[in-house]
C-alpha positions in Angstrom: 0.0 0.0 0.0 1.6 3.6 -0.9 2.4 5.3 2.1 0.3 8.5 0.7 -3.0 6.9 0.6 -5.1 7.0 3.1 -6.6 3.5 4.8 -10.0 3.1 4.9 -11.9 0.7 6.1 -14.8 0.3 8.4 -15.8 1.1 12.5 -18.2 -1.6 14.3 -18.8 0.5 17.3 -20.8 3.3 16.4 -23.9 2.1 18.8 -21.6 2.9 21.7 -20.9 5.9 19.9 -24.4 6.7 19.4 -25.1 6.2 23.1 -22.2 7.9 24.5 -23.2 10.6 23.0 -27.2 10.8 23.3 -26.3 10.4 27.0 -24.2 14.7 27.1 -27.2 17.2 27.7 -27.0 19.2 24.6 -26.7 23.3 24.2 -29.6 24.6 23.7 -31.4 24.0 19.9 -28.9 21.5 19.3 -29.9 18.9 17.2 -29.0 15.2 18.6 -28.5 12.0 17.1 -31.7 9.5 17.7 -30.9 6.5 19.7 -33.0 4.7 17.9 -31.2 5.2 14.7 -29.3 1.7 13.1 -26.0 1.0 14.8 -24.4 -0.8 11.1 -21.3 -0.4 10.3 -20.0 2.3 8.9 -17.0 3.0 6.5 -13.5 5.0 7.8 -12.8 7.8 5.5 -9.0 8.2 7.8 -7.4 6.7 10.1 -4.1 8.8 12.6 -2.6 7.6 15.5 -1.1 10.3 18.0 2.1 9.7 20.2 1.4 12.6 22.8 -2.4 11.4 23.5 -1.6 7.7 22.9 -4.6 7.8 21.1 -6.1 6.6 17.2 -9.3 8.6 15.8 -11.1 7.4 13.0 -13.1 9.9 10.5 -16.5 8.0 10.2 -18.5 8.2 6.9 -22.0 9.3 8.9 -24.4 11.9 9.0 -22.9 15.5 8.7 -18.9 14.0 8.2 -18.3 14.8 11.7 -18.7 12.0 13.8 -15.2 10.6 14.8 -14.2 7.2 16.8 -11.0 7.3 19.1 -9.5 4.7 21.4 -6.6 4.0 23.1 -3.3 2.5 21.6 0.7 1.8 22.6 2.5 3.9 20.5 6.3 2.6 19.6 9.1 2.3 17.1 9.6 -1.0 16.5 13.6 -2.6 16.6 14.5 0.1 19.9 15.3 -1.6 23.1 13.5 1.1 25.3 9.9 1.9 24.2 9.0 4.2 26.8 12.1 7.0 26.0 11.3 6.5 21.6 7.2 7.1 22.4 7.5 10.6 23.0 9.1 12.0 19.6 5.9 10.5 18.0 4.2 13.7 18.7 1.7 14.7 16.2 -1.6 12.4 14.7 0.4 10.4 12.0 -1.6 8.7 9.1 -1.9 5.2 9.3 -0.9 3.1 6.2 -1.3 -0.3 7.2 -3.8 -1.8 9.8 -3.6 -5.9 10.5 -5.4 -8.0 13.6 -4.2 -11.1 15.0 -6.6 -13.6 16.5 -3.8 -15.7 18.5 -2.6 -12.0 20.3 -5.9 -10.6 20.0 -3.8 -6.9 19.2 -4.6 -4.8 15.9 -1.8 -3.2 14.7 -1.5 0.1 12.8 1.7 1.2 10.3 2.1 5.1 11.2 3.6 7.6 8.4 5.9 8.8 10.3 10.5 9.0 10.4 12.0 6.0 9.4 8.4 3.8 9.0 8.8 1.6 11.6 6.7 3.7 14.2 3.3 1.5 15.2 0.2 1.8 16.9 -1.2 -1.4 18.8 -4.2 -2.0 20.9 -6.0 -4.7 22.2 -8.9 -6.4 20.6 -11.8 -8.5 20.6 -11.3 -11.4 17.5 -14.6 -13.6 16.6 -16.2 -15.4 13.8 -19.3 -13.7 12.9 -22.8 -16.5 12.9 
């Protein structure tokens, strides 16, 4: 994959989504997402992994383009002995250019754009078959 296109894919969690947010009060004569509304997948326009928040955010393709998913990752060059003293010059939300899950360490792991190309973002995972 060319390290200048952006990885899309697709977010399963947007019911958590939907009820995280339908749960905030909102300012007044905002408009709020109905709870009722279908909790499908939707696709991942981008994908960027940041090394000061240790956190990835995904752009989701729903409703007005705004709606974003973020979790919590370890960010790390891969090859350095000391992980913890590398994380830090990973400062800015990186693009992601390869994303790949493993069901026997049940970790997603995400390519970042970023110095040499061996930066990464992991996080832990639930892996099942679907039916």
């Amino acid at each position: 994959m060319s390290a200048r296109r952006m990885l899309t894919g697709t977010f399963l969690g947007l019911g958590a989504l939907l009820m995280t947010t339908s749960a905030l009060a909102p300012a007044a004569g905002a408009q709020t997402a109905a709870p009722d509304r279908a909790a499908a997948p939707v696709p991942v326009t981008a994908l960027n992994c940041d090394g000061n928040t240790y956190k990835c955010t995904a752009n989701l393709q729903y409703g007005d383009g705004r709606w974003v998913a973020d979790w919590s990752v370890n960010v790390y060059h891969q090859g350095m002995a000391s992980q913890s003293s590398s994380v830090r010059s990973a400062a800015a939300p990186v693009p992601v250019t390869g994303l790949s899950c493993d069901g026997n360490t049940y970790k997603c792991t995400a390519n970042l754009q970023y110095g040499d190309g061996k930066w990464v973002a992991d996080w832990k995972v639930n892996v099942y078959h679907q039916g």
